[in-house]
C-alpha positions in Angstrom: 111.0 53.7 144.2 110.1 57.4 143.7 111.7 58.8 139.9 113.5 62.1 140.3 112.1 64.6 138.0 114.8 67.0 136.3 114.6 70.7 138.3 113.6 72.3 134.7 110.6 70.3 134.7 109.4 70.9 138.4 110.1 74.6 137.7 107.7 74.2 134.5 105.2 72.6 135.9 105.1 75.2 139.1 104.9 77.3 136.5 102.5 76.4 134.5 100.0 75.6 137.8 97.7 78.5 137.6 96.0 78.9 141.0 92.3 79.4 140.9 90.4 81.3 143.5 87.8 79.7 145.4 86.1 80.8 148.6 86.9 78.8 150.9 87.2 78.1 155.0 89.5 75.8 157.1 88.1 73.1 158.9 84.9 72.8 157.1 83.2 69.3 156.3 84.0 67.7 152.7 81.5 69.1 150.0 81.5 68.4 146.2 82.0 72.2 145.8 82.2 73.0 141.8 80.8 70.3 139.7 83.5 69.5 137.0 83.2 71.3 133.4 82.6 67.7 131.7 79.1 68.0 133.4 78.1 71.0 131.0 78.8 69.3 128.0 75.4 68.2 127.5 74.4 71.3 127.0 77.2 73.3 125.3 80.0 72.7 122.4 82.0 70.5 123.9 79.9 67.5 123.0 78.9 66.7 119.0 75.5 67.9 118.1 73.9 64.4 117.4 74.7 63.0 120.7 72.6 65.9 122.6 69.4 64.0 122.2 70.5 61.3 124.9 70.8 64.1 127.6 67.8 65.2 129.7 69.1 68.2 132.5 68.5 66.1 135.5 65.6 63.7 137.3 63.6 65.5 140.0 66.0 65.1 143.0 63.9 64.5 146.4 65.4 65.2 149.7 66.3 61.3 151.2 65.4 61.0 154.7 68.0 60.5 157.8 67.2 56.2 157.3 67.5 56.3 153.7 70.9 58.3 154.1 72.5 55.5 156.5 71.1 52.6 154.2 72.8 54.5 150.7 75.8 54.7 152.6 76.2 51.3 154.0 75.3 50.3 150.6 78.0 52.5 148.5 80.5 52.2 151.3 80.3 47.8 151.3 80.5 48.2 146.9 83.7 50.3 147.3 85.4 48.3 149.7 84.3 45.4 147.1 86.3 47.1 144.5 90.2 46.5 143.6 92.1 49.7 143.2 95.9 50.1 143.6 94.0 53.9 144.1 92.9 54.5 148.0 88.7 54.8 147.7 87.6 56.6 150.7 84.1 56.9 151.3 82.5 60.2 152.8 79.7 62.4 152.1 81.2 64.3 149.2 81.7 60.7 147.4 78.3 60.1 147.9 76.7 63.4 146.6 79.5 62.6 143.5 77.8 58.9 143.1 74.2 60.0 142.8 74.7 62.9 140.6 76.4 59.8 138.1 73.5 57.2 138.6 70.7 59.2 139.2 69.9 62.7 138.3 73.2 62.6 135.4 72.6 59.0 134.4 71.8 60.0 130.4 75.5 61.4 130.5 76.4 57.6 132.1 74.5 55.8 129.5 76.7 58.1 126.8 79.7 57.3 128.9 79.2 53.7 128.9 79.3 53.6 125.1 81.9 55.5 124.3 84.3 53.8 126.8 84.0 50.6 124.8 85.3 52.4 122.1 88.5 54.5 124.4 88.9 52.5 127.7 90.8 49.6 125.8 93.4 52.8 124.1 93.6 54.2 127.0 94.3 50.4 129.0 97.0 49.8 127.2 99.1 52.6 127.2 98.6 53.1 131.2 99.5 49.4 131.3 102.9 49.7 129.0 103.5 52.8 131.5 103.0 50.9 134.8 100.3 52.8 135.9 97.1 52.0 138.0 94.4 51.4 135.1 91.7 53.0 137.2 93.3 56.3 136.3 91.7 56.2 132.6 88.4 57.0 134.9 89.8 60.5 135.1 89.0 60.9 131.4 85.0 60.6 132.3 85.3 63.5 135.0 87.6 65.5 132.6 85.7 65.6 129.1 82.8 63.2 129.4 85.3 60.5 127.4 84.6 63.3 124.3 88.0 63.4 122.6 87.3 67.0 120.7 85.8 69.1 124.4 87.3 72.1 124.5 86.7 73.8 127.8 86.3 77.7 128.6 89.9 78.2 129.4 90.7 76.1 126.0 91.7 72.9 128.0 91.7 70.2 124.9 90.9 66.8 124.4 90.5 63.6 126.9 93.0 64.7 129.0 92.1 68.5 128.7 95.8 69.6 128.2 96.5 73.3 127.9 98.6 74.7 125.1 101.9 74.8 126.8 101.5 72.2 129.3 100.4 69.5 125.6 103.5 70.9 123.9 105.8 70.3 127.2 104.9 66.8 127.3 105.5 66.4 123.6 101.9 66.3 121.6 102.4 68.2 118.0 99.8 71.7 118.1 100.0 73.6 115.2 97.2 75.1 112.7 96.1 71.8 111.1 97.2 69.0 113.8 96.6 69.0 117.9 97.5 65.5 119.3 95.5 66.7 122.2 92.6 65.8 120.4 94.5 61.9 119.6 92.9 59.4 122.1 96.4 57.4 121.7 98.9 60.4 122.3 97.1 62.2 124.6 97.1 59.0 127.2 100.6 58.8 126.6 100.9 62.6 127.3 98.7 61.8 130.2 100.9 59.0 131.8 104.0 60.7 131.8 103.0 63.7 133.6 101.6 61.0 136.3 104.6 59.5 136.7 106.3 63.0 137.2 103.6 63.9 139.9 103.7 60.4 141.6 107.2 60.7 142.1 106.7 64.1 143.4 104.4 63.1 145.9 104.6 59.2 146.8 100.7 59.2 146.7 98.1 58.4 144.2 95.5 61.0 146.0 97.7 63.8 146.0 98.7 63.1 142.2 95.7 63.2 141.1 94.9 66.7 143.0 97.6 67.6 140.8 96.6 66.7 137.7 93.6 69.0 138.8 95.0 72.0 140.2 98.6 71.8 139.4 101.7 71.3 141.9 101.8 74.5 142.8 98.7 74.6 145.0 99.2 71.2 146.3 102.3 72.5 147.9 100.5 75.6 149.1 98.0 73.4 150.6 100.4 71.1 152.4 102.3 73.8 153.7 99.2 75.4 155.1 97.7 72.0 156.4 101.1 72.4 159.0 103.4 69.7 156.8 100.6 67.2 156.1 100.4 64.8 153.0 97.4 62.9 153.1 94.8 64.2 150.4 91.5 64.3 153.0 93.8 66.2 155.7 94.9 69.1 153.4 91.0 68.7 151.9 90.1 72.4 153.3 93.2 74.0 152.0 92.6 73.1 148.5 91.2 74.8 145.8 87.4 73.9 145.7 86.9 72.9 142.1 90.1 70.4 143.2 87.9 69.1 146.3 85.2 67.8 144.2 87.6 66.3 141.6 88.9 63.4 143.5 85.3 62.6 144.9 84.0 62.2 141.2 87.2 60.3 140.0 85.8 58.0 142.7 82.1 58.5 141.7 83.1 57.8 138.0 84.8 54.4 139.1 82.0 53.4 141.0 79.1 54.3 138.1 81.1 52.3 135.3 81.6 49.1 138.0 77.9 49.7 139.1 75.7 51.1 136.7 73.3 47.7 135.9 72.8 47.6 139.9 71.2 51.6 139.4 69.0 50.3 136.1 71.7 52.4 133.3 72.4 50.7 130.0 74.5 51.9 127.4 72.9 54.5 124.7 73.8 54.1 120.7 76.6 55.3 119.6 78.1 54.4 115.9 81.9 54.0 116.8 83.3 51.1 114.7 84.9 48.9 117.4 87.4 46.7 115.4 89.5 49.4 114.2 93.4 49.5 112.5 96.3 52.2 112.6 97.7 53.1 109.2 101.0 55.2 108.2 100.1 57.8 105.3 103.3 59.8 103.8 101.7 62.1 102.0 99.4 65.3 102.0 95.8 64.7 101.5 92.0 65.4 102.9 90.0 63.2 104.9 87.1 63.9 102.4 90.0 62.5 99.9 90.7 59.6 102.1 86.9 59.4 102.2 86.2 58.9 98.8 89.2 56.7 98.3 88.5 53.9 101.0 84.4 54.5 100.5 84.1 54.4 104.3 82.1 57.7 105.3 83.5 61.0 106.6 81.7 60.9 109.9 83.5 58.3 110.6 87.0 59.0 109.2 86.7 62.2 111.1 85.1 60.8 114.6 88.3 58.5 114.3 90.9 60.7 113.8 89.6 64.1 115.5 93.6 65.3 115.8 93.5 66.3 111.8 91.2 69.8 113.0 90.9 71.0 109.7 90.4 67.8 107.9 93.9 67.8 106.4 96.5 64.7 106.9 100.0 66.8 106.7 101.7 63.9 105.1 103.9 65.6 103.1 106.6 66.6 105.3 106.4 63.4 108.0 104.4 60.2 107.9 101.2 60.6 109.6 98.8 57.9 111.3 95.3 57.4 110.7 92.5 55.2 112.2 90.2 52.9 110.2 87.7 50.5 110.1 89.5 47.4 110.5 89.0 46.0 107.1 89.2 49.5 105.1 92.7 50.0 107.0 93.8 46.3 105.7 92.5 47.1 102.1 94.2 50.5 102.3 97.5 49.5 103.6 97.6 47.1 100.8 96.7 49.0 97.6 96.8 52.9 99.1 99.4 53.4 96.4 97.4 52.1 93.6 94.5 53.6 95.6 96.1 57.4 95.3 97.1 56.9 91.5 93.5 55.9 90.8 92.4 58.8 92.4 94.6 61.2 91.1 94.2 59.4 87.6 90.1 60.3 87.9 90.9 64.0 88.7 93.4 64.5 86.2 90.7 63.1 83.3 88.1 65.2 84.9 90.0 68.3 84.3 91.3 67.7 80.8 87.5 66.9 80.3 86.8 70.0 81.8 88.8 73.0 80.3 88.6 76.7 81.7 85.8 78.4 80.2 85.9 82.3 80.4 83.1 85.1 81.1 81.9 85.4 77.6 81.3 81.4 76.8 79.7 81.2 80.5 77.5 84.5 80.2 75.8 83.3 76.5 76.6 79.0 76.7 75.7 75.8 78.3 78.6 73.2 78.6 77.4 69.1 79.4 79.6 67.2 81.2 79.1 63.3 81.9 80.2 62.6 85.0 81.2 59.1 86.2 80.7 58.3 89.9 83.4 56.9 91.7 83.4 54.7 95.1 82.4 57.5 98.0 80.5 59.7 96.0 77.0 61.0 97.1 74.9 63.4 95.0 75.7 66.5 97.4 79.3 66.0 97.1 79.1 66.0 92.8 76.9 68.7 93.2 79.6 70.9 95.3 82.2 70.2 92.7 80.1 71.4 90.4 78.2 74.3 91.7 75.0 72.9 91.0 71.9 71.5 93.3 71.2 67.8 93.7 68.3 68.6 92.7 69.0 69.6 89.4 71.3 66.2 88.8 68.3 64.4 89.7 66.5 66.0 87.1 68.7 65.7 84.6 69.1 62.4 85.1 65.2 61.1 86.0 66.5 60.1 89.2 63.9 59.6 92.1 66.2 58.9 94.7 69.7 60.3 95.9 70.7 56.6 95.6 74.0 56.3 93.1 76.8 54.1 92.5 80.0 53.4 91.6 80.6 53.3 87.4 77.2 55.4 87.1 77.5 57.9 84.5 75.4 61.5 85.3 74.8 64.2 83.1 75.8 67.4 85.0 74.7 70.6 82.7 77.0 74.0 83.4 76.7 77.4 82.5 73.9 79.6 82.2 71.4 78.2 80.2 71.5 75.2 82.3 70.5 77.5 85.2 67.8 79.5 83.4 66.5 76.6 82.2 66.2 74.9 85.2 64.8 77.3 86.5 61.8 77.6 84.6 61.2 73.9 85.0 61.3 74.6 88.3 63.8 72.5 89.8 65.8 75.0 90.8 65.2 77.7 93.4 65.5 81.9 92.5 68.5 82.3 94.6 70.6 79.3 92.5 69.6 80.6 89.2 70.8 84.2 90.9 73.6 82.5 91.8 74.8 80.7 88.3 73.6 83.0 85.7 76.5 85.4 84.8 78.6 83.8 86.7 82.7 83.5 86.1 84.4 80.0 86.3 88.1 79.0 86.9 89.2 75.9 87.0 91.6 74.7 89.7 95.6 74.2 87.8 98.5 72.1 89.6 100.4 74.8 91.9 97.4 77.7 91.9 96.7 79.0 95.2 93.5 81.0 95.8 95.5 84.8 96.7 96.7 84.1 93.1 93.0 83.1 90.9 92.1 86.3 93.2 95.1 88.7 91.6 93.2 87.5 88.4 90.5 89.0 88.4 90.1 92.8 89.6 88.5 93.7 93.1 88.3 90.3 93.5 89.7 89.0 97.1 90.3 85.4 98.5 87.3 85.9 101.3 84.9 86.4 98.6 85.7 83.1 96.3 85.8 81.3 99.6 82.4 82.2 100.4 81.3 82.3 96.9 82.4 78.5 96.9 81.6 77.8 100.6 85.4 77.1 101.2 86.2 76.4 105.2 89.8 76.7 104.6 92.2 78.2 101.4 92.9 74.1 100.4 91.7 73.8 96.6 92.9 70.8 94.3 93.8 70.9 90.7 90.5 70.3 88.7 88.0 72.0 91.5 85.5 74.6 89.5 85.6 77.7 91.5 82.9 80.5 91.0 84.4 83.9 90.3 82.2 86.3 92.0 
């Protein structure tokens, strides 16, 4: 039974359905016309740096004779018909051209695929399943974003599901300067589902809805009108937009490739995405370095698994917030994350009373030592940060050979300018540190300070140069954080 969808909503989504121009002529055979965006991500920002090594452009592609032609597509066309789909999978030319871009000249971005889907296909599963919809839909996410939960396309499309601003917000996903559920595996899909159901019940066909999802209903209309009344996707094929005729072809290439991709010789790459993971409500404000440090599970990870928080702050404060962990440290966490947060909190409060202001003149002509005592999640660079110093120089004052510490292990972290100078001349340090440190002003982070107001301290001083002084990303400081004064 078809759902009716409110007249507000159809008008939105008419709306919101901007047409794209393509070339294109009636009555011409299928064609893959414009390869979808998720193919560039191997090459561009929409895929994380340390994944780029997997992708090689493409394998030298050699014209297949008229014999090998009819044998690929007796071949691909017998494995489709093999297949179960609620989802029509009609075979043509264009789904062949889709199939051996997948398994043979893009089959590096398959491998990638294939690991990361063990990870998301399950997330996405189960929401499409709660929903009632066909679960080969969650092969849409491969042709939209390469399964990359953080692609941001040209036209700022975001996330699995490649969402635009308005169209995200319409189908409820928070966006604002810190969160954008388009980015949340979870919320997205459920985003996702619900405008599916909306297009299904506009059309009464699978094929057509997912056209949609593509171009918007807008140009599916167009097309249908032009196409004399007709509502079958392959018959109103030449009125579409082309970008729109080569997405349903490589929703049914994606299918295939994840049902065949041992039969074409591709394996799953490495990828480090913890598989046993847990969901965990957080009602307060705090950082994923902070959550970092506190559940001593690393910031890669905290960060691949919660990729909504974009500027690596948890908003607690005003509503409870969900975060993804490791299975274990979400059990641990949800257990003790008071106790966990008081311990915390308890460190950094004895760390500043250990670590008064110190004005210009005591910096200028004085050395302060501070012993420092590492606590779970801790690496050398990170005390180093806090402290404005170089790992280096830790290691040195400490006689350490390695960047290997540990929890309860007390360093010596030396301040001021002597410490520079002298490190300096043992040569631990480089000319543009001691540059740096020697002079320099301090001020040390109080409960309530905000950087526009350290900056109204201190005359000609603005917030943009403390925030590169102390290679700040964003205007977030804690009580107890040493700030350089430039």
């Amino acid at each position: 039974m078809r759902r009716p969808i409110p007249l507000l909503l159809l008008l939105l989504l008419t709306t919101l359905a901007t047409p794209r121009a393509f070339g294109q002529s009636e009555g011409e055979e299928p064609d893959l016309g414009r390869l979808p965006e998720s193919f560039d991500m191997a090459l561009d920002s929409l895929l994380n740096a340390r994944y780029k090594e997997y992708y090689s452009l493409s394998k030298p592609h050699r014209q297949a004779s008229k014999r090998e032609l009819e044998s690929k597509d007796q071949l691909y066309r017998d494995r489709l018909a093999q297949m179960e789909s609620a989802i029509p999978l009609t075979y043509n030319p264009a789904v062949r051209e889709a199939i051996d871009l997948y398994v043979n000249r893009r089959s590096n971005l398959m491998s990638l695929m294939l690991s990361r889907a063990t990870y998301y296909f399950p997330i996405i599963e189960e929401e499409l399943d709660r929903q009632g919809l066909p679960l080969e839909l969650k092969y849409l996410a491969i042709v939209e974003s390469a399964l990359n939960p953080t692609a941001v396309s040209r036209m700022g499309a975001t996330g699995f599901w490649q969402f635009m601003l308005r169209t995200g917000k319409i189908y409820g996903l928070t966006i604002n300067s810190v969160v954008d559920e388009r980015m949340d595996p979870r919320k997205s899909t459920r985003a996702m589902c619900e405008y599916f159901k909306d297009m299904y019940a506009l059309y009464g066909d699978w094929m057509l809805a997912i056209a949609a999802y593509n171009c918007g209903p807008g140009n599916i209309n167009k097309a249908i009108r032009r196409s004399g009344g007709k509502r079958d996707f392959w018959e109103i094929f030449p009125y579409l937009p082309r970008e729109t005729r080569s997405y349903v072809p490589f929703f049914i290439a994606a299918f295939y490739s994840m049902e065949y991709y041992r039969e074409h010789d591709i394996r799953p790459s490495a990828i480090h995405i913890p598989i046993a993971t847990d969901t965990v409500h957080l009602a307060r404000r705090c950082t994923t370095r902070e959550l970092a440090e506190i559940t001593s599970v690393s910031l890669d990870t905290i960060e691949l698994l919660n990729p909504m928080y974009k500027k690596g702050i948890i908003p607690g404060n005003q509503q409870s917030q969900v975060i993804v962990l490791p299975a274990q440290a979400a059990i641990d966490f949800a257990s003790n994350k008071e106790k966990y947060f008081a311990s915390h909190h308890k460190s950094e409060a004895k760390e500043k009373d250990s670590a008064p202001d110190i004005d210009e003149a005591q910096t200028a002509d004085s050395e302060r030592e501070v012993t420092y005592r590492v606590r779970r999640g801790d690496s050398l660079g990170s005390i180093a940060r806090r402290y404005h110093v170089t790992t280096a120089q830790i290691k040195a004052w400490n006689g350490l050979r390695s960047n290997t510490i540990h929890p309860g292990q007390k360093l010596v972290i030396r301040t001021g300018a002597k410490a520079s100078v002298s490190t300096a001349k043992s040569g631990t340090a480089s000319k543009k540190s001691n540059t740096r440190q020697h002079g320099a002003r301090y001020y040390t982070v109080k409960r309530g300070d905000t950087l526009s107001g350290i900056a109204s301290k201190y005359r000609g001083v603005t917030v943009s140069q403390i925030k590169r002084a102390n290679n700040l990303r964003s205007n977030n400081i804690r009580p107890g954080q040493r700030l350089v004064i430039p």
